[in-house]
Jmol script that loads the backbone (N, CA, C; Angstrom):
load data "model"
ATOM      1  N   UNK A   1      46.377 -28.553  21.835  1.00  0.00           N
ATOM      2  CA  UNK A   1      45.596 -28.700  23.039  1.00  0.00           C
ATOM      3  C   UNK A   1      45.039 -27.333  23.420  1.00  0.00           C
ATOM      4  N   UNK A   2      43.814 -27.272  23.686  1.00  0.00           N
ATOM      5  CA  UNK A   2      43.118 -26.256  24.094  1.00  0.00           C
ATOM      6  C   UNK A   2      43.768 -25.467  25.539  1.00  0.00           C
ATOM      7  N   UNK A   3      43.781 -23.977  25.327  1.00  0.00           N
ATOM      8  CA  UNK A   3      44.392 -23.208  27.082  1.00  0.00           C
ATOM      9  C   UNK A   3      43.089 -23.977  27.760  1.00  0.00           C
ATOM     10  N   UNK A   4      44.285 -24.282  28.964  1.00  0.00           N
ATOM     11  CA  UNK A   4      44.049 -24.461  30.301  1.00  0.00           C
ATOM     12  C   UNK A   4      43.522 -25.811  30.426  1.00  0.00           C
ATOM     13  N   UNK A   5      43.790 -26.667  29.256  1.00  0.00           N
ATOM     14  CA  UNK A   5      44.169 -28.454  29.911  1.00  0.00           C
ATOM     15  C   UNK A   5      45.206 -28.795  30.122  1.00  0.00           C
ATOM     16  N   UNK A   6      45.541 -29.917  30.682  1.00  0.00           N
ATOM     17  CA  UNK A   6      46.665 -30.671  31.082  1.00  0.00           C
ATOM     18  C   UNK A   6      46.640 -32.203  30.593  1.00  0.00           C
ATOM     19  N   UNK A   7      47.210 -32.631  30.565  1.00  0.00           N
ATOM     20  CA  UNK A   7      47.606 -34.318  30.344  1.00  0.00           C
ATOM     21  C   UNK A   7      48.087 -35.089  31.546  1.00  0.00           C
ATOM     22  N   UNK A   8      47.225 -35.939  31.683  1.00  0.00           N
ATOM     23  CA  UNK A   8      47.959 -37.307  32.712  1.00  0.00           C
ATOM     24  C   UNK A   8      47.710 -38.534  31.856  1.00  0.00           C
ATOM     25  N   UNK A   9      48.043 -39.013  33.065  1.00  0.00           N
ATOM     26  CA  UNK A   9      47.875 -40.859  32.419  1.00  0.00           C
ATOM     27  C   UNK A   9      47.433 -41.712  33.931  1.00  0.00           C
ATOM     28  N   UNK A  10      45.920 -42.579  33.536  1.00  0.00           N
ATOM     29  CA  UNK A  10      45.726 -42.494  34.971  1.00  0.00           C
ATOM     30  C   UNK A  10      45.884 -44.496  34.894  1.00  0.00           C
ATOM     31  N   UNK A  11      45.418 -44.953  35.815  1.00  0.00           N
ATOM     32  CA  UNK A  11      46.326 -46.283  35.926  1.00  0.00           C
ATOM     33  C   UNK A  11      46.031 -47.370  34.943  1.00  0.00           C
ATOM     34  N   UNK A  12      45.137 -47.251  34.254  1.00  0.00           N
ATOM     35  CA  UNK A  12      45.352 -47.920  32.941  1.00  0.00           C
ATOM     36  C   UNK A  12      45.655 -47.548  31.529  1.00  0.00           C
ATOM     37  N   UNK A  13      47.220 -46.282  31.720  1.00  0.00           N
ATOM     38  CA  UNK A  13      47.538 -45.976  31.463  1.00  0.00           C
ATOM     39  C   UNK A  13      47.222 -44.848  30.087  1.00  0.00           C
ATOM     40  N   UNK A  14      46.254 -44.411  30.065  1.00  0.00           N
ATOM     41  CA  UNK A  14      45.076 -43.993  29.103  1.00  0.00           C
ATOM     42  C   UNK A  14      45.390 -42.669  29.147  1.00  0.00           C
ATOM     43  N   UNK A  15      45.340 -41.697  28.082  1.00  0.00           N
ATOM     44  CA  UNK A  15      45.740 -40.456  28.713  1.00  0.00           C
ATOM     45  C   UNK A  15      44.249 -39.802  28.596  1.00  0.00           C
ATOM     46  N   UNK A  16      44.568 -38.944  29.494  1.00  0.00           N
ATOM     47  CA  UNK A  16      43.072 -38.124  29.869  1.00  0.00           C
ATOM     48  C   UNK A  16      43.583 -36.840  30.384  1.00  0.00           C
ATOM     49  N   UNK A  17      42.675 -35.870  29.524  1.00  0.00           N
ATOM     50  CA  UNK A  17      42.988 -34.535  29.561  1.00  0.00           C
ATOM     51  C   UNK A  17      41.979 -33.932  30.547  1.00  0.00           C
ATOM     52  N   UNK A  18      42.755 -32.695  31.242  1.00  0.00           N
ATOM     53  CA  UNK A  18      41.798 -32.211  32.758  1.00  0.00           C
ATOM     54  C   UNK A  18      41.781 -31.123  32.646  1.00  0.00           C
ATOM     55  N   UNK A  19      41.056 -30.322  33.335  1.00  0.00           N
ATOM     56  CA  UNK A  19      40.938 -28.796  33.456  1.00  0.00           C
ATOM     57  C   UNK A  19      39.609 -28.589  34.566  1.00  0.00           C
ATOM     58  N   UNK A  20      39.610 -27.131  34.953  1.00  0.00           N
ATOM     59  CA  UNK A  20      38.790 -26.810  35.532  1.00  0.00           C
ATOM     60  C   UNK A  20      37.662 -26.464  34.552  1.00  0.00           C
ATOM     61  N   UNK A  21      35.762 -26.861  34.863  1.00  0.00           N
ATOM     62  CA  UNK A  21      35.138 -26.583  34.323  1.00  0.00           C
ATOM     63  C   UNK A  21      35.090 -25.177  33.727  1.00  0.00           C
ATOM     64  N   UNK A  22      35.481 -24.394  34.637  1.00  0.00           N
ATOM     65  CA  UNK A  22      34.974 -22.826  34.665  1.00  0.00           C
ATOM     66  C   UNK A  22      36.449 -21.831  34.455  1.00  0.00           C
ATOM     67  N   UNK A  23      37.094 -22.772  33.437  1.00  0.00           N
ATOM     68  CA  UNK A  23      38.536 -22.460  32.824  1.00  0.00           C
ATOM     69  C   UNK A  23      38.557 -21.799  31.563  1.00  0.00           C
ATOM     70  N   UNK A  24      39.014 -21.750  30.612  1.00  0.00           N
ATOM     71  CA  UNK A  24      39.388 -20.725  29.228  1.00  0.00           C
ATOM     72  C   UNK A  24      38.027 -21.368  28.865  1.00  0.00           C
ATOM     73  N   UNK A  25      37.750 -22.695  27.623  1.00  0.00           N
ATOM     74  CA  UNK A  25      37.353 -22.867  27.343  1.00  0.00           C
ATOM     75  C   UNK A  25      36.072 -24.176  28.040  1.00  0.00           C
ATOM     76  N   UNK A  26      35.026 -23.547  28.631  1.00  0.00           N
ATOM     77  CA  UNK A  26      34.264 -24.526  30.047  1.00  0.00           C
ATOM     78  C   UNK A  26      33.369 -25.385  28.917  1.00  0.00           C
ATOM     79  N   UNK A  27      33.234 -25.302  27.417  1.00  0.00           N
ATOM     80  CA  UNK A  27      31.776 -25.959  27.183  1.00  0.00           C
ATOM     81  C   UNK A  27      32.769 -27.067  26.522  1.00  0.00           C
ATOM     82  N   UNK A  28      34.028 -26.830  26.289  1.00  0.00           N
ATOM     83  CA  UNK A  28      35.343 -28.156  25.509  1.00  0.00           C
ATOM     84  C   UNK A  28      35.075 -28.706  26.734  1.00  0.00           C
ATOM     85  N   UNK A  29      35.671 -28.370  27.836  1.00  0.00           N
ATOM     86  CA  UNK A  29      36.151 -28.880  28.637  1.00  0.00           C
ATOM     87  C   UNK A  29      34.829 -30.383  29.037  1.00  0.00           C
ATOM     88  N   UNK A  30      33.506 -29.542  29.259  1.00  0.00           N
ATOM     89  CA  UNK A  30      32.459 -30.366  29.919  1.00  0.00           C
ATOM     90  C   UNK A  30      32.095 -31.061  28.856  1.00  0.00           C
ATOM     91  N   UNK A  31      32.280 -31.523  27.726  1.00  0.00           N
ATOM     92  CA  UNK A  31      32.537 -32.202  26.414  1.00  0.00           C
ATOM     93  C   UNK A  31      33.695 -33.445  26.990  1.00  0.00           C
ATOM     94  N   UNK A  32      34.655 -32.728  27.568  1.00  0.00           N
ATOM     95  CA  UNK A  32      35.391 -34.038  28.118  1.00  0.00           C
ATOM     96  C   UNK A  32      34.857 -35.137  29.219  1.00  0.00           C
ATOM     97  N   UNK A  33      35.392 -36.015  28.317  1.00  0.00           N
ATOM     98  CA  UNK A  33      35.151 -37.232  29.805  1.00  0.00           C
ATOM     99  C   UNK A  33      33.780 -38.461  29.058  1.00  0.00           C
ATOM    100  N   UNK A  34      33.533 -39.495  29.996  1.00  0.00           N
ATOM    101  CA  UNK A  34      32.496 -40.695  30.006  1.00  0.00           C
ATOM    102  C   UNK A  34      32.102 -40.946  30.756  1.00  0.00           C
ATOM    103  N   UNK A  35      30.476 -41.755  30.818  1.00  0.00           N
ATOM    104  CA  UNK A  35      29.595 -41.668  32.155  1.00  0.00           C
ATOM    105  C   UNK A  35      30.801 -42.971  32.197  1.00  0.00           C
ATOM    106  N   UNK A  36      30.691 -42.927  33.362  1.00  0.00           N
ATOM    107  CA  UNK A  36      31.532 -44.346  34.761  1.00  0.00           C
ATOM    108  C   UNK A  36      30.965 -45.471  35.878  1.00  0.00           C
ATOM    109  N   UNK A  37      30.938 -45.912  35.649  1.00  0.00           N
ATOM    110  CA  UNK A  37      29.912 -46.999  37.046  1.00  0.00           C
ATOM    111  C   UNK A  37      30.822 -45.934  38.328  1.00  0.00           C
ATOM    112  N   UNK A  38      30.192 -46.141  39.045  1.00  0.00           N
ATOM    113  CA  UNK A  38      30.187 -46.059  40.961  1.00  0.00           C
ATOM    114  C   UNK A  38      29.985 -47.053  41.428  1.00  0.00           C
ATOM    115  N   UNK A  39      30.763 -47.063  42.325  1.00  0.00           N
ATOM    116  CA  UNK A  39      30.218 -48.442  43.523  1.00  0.00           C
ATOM    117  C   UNK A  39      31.219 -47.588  44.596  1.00  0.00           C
ATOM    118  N   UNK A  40      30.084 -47.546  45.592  1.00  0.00           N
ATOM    119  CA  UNK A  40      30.332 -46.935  46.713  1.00  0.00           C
ATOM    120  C   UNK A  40      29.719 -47.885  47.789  1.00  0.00           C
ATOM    121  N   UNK A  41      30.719 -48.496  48.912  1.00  0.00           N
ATOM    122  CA  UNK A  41      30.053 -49.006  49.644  1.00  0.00           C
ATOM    123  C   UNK A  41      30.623 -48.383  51.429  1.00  0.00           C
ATOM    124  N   UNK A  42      29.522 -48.464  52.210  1.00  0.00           N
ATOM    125  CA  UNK A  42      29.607 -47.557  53.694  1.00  0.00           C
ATOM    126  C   UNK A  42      29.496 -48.529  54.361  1.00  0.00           C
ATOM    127  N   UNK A  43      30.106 -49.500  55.464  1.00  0.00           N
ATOM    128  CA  UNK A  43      29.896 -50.579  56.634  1.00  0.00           C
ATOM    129  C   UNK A  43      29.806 -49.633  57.781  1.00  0.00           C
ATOM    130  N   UNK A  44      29.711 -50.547  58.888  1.00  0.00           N
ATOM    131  CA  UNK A  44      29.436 -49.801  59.904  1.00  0.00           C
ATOM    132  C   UNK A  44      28.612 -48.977  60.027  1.00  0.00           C
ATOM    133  N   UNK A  45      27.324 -49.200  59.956  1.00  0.00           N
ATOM    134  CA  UNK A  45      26.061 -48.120  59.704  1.00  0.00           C
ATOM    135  C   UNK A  45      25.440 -48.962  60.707  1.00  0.00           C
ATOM    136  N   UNK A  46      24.696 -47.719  61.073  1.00  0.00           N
ATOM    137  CA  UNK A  46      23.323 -48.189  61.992  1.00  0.00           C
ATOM    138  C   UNK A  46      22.500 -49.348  61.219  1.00  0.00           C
ATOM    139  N   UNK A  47      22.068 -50.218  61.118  1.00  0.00           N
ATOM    140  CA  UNK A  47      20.976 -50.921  60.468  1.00  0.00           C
ATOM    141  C   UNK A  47      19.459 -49.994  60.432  1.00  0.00           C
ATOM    142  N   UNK A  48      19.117 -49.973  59.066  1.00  0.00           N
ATOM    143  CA  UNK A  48      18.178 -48.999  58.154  1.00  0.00           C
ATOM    144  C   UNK A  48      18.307 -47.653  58.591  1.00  0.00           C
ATOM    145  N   UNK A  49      19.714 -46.995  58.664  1.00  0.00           N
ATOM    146  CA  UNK A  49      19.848 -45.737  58.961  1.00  0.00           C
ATOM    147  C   UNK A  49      19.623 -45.168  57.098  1.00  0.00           C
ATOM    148  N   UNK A  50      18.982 -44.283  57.176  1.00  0.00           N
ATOM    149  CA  UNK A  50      18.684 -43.327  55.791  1.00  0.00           C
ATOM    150  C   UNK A  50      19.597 -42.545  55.342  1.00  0.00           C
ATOM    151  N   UNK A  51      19.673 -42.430  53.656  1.00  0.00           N
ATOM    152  CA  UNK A  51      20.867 -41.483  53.288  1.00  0.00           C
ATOM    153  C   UNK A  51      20.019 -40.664  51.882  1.00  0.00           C
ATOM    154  N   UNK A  52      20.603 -39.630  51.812  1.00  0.00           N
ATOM    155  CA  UNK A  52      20.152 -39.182  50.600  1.00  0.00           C
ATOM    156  C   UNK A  52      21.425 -38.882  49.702  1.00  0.00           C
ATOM    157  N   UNK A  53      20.989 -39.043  48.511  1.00  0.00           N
ATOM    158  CA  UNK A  53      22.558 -38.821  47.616  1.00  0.00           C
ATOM    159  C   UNK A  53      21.842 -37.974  46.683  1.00  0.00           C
ATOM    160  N   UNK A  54      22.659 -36.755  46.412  1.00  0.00           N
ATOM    161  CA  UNK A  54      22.296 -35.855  45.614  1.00  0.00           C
ATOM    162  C   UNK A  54      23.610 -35.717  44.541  1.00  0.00           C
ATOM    163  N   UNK A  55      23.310 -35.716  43.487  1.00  0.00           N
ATOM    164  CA  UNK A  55      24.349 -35.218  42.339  1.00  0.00           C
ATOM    165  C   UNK A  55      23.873 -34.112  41.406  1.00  0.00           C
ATOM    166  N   UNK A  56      24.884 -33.345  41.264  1.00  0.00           N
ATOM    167  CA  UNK A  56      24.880 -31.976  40.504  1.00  0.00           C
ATOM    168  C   UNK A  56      25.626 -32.189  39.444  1.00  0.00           C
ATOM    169  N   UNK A  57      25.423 -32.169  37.971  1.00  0.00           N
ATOM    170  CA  UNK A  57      25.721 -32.637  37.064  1.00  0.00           C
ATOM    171  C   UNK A  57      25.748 -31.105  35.791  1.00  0.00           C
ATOM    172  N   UNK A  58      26.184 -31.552  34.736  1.00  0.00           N
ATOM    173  CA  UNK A  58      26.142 -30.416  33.576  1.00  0.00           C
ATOM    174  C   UNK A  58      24.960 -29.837  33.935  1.00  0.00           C
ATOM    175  N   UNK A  59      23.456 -30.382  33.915  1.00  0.00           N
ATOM    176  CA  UNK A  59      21.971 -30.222  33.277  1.00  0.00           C
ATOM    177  C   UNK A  59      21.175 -30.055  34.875  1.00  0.00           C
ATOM    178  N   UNK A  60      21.569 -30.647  35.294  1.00  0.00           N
ATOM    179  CA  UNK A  60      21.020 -30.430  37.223  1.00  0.00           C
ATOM    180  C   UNK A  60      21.773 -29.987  38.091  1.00  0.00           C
ATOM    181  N   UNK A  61      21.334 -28.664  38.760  1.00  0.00           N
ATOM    182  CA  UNK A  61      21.764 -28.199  39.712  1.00  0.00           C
ATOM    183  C   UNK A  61      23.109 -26.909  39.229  1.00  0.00           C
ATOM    184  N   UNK A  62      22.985 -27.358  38.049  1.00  0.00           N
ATOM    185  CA  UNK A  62      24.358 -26.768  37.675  1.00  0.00           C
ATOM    186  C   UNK A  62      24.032 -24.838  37.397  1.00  0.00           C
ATOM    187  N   UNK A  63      24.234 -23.949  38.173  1.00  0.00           N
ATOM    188  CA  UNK A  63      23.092 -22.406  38.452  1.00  0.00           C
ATOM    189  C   UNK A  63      24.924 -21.821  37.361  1.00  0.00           C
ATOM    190  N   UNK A  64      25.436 -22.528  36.894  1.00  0.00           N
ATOM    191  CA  UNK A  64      26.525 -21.536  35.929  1.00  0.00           C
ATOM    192  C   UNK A  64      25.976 -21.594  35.031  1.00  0.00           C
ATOM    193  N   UNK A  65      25.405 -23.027  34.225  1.00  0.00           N
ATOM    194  CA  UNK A  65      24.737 -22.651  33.022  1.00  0.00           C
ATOM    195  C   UNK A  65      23.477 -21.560  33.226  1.00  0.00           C
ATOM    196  N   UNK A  66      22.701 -21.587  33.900  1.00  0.00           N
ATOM    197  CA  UNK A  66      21.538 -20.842  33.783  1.00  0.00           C
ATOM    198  C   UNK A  66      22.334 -19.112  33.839  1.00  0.00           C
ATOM    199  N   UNK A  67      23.145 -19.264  34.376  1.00  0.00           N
ATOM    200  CA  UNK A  67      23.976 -18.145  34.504  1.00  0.00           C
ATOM    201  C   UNK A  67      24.255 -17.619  33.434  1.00  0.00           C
ATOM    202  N   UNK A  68      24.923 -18.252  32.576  1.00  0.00           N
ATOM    203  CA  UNK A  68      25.169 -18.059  31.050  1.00  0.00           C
ATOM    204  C   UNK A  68      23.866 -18.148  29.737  1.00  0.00           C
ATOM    205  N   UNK A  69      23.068 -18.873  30.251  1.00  0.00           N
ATOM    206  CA  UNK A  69      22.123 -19.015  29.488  1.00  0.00           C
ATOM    207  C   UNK A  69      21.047 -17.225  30.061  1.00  0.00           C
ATOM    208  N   UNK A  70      21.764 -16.730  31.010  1.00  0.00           N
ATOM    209  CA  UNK A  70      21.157 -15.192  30.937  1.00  0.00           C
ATOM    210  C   UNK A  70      21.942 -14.404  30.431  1.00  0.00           C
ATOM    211  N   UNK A  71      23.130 -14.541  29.668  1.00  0.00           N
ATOM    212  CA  UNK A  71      24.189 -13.330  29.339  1.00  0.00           C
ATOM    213  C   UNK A  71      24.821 -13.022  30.710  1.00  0.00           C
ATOM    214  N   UNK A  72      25.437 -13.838  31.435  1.00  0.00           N
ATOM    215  CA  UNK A  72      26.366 -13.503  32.034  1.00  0.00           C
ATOM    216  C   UNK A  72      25.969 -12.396  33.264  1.00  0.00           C
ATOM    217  N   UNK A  73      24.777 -11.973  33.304  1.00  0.00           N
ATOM    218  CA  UNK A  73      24.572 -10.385  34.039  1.00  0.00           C
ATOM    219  C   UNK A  73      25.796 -10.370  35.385  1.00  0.00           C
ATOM    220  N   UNK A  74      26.524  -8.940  35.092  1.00  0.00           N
ATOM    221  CA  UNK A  74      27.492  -9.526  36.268  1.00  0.00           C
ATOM    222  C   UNK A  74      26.546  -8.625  37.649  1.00  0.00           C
ATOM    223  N   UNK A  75      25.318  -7.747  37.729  1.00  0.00           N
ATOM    224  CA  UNK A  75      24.388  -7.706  38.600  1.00  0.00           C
ATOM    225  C   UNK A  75      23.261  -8.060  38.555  1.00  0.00           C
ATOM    226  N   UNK A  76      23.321  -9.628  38.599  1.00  0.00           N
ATOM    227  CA  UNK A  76      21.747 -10.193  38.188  1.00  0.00           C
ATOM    228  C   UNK A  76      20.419  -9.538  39.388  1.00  0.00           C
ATOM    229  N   UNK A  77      19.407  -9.312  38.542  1.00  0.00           N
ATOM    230  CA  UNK A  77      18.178  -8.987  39.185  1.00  0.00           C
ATOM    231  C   UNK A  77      17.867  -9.550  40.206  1.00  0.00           C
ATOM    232  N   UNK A  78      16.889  -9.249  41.096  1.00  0.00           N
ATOM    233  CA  UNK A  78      16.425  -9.744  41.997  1.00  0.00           C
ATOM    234  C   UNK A  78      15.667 -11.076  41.570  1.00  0.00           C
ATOM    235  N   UNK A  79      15.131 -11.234  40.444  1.00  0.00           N
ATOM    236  CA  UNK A  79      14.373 -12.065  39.559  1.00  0.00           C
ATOM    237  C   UNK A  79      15.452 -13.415  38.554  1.00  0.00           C
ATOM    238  N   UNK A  80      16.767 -12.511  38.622  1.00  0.00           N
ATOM    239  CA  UNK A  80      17.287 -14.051  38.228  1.00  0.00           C
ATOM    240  C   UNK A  80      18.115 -14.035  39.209  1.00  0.00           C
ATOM    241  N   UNK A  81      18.441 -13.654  40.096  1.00  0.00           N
ATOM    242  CA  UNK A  81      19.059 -14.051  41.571  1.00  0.00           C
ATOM    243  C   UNK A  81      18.525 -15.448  42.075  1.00  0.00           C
ATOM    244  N   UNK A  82      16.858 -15.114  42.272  1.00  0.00           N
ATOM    245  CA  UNK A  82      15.759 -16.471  42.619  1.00  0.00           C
ATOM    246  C   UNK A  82      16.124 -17.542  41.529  1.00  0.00           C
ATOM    247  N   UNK A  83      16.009 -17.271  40.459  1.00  0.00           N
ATOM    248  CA  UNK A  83      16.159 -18.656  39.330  1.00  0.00           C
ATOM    249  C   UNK A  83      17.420 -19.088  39.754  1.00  0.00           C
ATOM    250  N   UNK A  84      18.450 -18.141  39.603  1.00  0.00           N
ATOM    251  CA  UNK A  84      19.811 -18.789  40.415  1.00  0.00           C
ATOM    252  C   UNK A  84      19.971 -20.114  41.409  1.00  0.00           C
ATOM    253  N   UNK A  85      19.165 -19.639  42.410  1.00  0.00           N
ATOM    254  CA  UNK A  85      19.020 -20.082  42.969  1.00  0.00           C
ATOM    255  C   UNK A  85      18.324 -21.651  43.623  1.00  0.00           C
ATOM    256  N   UNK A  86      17.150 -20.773  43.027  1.00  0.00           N
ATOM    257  CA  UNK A  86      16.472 -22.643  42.259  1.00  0.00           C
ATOM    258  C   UNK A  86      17.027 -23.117  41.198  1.00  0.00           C
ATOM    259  N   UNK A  87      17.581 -22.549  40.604  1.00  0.00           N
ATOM    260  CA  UNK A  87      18.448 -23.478  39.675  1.00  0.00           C
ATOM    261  C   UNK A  87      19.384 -24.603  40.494  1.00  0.00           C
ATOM    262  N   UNK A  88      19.782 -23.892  40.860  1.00  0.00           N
ATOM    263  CA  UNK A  88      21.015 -24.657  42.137  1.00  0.00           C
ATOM    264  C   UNK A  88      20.515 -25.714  43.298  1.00  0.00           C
ATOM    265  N   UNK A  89      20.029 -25.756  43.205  1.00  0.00           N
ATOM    266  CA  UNK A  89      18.745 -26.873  43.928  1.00  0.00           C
ATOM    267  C   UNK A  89      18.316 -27.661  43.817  1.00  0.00           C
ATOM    268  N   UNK A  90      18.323 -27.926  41.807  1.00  0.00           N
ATOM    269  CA  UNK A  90      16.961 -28.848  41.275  1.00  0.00           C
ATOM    270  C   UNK A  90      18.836 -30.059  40.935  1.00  0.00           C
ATOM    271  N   UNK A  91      18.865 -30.866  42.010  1.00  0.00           N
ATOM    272  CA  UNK A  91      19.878 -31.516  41.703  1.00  0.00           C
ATOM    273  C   UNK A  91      19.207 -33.007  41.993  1.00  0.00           C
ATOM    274  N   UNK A  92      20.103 -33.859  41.253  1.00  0.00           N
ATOM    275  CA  UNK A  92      19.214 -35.437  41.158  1.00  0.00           C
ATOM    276  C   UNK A  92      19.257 -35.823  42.708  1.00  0.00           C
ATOM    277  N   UNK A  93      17.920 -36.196  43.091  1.00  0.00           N
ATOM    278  CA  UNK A  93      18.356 -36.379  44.741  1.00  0.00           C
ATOM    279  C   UNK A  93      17.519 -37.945  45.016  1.00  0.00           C
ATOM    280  N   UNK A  94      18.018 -38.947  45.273  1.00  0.00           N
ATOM    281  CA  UNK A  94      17.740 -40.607  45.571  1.00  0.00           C
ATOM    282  C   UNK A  94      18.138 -40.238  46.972  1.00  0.00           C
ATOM    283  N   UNK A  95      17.111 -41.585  47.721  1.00  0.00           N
ATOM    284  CA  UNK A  95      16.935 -42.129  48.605  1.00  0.00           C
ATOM    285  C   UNK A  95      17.552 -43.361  49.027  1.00  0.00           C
ATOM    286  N   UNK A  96      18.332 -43.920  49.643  1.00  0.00           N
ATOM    287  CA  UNK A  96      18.818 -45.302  50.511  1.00  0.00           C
ATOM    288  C   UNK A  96      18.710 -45.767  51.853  1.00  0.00           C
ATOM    289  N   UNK A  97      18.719 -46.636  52.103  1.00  0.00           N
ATOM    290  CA  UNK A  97      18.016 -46.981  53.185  1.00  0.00           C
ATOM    291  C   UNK A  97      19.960 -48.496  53.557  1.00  0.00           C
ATOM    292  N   UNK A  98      20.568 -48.528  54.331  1.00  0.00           N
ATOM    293  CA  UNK A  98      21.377 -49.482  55.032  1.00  0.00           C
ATOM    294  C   UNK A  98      21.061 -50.608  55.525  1.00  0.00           C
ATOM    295  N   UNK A  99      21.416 -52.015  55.020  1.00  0.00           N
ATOM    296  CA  UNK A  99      21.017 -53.103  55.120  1.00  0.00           C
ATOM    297  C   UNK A  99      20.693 -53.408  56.800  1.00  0.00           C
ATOM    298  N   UNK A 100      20.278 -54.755  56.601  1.00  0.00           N
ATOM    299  CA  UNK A 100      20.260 -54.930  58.423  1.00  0.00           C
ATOM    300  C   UNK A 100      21.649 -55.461  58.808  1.00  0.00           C
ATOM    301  N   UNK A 101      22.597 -55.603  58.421  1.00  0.00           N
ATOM    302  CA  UNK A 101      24.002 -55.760  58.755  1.00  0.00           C
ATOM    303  C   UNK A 101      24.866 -54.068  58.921  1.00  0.00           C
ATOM    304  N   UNK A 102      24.055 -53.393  58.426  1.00  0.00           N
ATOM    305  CA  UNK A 102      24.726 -52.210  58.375  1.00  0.00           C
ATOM    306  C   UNK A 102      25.374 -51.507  57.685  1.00  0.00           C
ATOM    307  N   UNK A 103      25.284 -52.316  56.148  1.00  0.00           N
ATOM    308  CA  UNK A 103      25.836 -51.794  54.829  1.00  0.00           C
ATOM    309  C   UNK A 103      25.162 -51.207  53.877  1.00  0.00           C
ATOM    310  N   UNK A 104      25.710 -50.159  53.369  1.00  0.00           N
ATOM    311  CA  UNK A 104      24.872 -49.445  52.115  1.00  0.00           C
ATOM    312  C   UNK A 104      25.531 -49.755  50.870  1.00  0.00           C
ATOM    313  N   UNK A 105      25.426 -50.255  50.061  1.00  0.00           N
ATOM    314  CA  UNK A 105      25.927 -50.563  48.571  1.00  0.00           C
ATOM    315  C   UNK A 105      25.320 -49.845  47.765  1.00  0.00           C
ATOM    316  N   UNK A 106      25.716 -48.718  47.266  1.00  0.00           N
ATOM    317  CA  UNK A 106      25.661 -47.678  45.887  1.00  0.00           C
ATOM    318  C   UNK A 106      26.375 -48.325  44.706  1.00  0.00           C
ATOM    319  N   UNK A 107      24.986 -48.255  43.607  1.00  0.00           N
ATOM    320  CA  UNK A 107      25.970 -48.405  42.371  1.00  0.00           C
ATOM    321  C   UNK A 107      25.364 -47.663  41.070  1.00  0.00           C
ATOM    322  N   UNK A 108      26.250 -46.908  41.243  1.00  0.00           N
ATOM    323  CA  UNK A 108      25.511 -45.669  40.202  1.00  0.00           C
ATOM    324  C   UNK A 108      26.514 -45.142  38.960  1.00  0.00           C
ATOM    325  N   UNK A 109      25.787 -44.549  38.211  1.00  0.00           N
ATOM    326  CA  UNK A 109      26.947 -43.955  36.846  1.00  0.00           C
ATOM    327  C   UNK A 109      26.757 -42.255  37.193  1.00  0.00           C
ATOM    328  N   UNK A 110      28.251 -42.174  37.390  1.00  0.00           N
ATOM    329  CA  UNK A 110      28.770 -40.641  36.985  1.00  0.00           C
ATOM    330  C   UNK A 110      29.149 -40.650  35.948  1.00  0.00           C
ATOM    331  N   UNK A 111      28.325 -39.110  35.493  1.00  0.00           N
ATOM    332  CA  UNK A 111      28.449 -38.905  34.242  1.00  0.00           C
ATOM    333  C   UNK A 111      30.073 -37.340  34.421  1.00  0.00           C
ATOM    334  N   UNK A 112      30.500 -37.267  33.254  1.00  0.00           N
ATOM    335  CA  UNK A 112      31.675 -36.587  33.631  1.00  0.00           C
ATOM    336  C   UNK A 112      31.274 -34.744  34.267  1.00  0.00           C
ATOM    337  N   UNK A 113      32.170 -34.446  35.389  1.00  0.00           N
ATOM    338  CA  UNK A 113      32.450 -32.927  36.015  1.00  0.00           C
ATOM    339  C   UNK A 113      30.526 -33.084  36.984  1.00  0.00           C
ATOM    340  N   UNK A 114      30.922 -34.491  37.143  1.00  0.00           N
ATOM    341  CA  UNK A 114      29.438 -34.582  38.529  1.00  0.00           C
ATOM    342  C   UNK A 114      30.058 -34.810  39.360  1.00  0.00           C
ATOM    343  N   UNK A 115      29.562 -34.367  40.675  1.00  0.00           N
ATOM    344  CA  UNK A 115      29.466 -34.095  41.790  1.00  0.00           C
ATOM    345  C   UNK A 115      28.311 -35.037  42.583  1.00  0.00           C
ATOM    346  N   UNK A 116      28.455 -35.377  43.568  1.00  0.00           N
ATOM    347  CA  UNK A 116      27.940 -36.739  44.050  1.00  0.00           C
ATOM    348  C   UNK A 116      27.963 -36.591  45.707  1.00  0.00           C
ATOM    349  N   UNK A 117      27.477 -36.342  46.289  1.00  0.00           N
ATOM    350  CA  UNK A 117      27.277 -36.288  47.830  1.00  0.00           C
ATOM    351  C   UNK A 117      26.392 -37.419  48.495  1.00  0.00           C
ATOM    352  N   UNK A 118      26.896 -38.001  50.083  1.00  0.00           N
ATOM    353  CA  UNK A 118      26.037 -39.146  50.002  1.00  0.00           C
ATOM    354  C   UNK A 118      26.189 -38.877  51.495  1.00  0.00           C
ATOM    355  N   UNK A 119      24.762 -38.436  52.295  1.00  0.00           N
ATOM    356  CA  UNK A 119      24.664 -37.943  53.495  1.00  0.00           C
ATOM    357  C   UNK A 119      23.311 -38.721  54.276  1.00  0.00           C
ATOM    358  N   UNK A 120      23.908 -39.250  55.437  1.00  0.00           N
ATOM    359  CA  UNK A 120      22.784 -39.524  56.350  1.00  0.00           C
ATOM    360  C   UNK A 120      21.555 -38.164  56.687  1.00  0.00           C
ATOM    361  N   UNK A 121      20.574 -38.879  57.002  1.00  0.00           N
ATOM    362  CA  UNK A 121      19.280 -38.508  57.468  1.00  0.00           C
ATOM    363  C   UNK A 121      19.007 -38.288  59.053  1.00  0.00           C
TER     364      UNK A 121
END
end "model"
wireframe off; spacefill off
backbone 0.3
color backbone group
């Protein structure tokens, strides 16, 4: 087993190995894992209150790779400071809108070491 995974077993008893992305080895690690359905559902909502859901994934939003894809600079320029930055930004961002009962039903695939935020308007 590669430094700095671990082993569990999660309830269908499957073992699945974990680590932090930004651990010994980060490009094994983000190699681990399978996209997953989502189903996220919110009651009690205003009727057609707005949400935006943004996810930051390996390829979007993700400003470590671009980080690495510059050599690491440990005093990046003023010039990849900005890319940094917009890098970190360009994350998948959808629109929802809450039924007239007041429910939002999400059903989406995470793909593995994504990040998923789901915020009113």
């Amino acid at each position: 087993m590669a430094a700095g995974l671990n082993r569990l077993t999660n309830e269908n008893k499957q073992h699945v190995q974990t680590s932090i992305p930004a651990s010994f080895e980060p490009r094994e690690t983000l190699a681990l894992g399978e996209t997953e359905p989502l189903e996220i559902e919110l009651t009690g909502l205003l009727a057609g209150a707005s949400f935006i859901i943004e996810t930051l994934n390996k390829s979007q939003g993700n400003a470590m790779a671009v980080w690495e894809s510059l050599d690491c600079p440990e005093d990046p320029t003023r010039e990849q400071t900005r890319l940094l930055r917009q890098s970190s930004m360009e994350t998948i961002k959808q629109s929802a809108v809450a039924d007239a009962s007041g429910r939002l039903s999400l059903h989406l695939q995470i793909e593995p070491w994504s990040v998923i935020s789901v915020r009113g308007l």
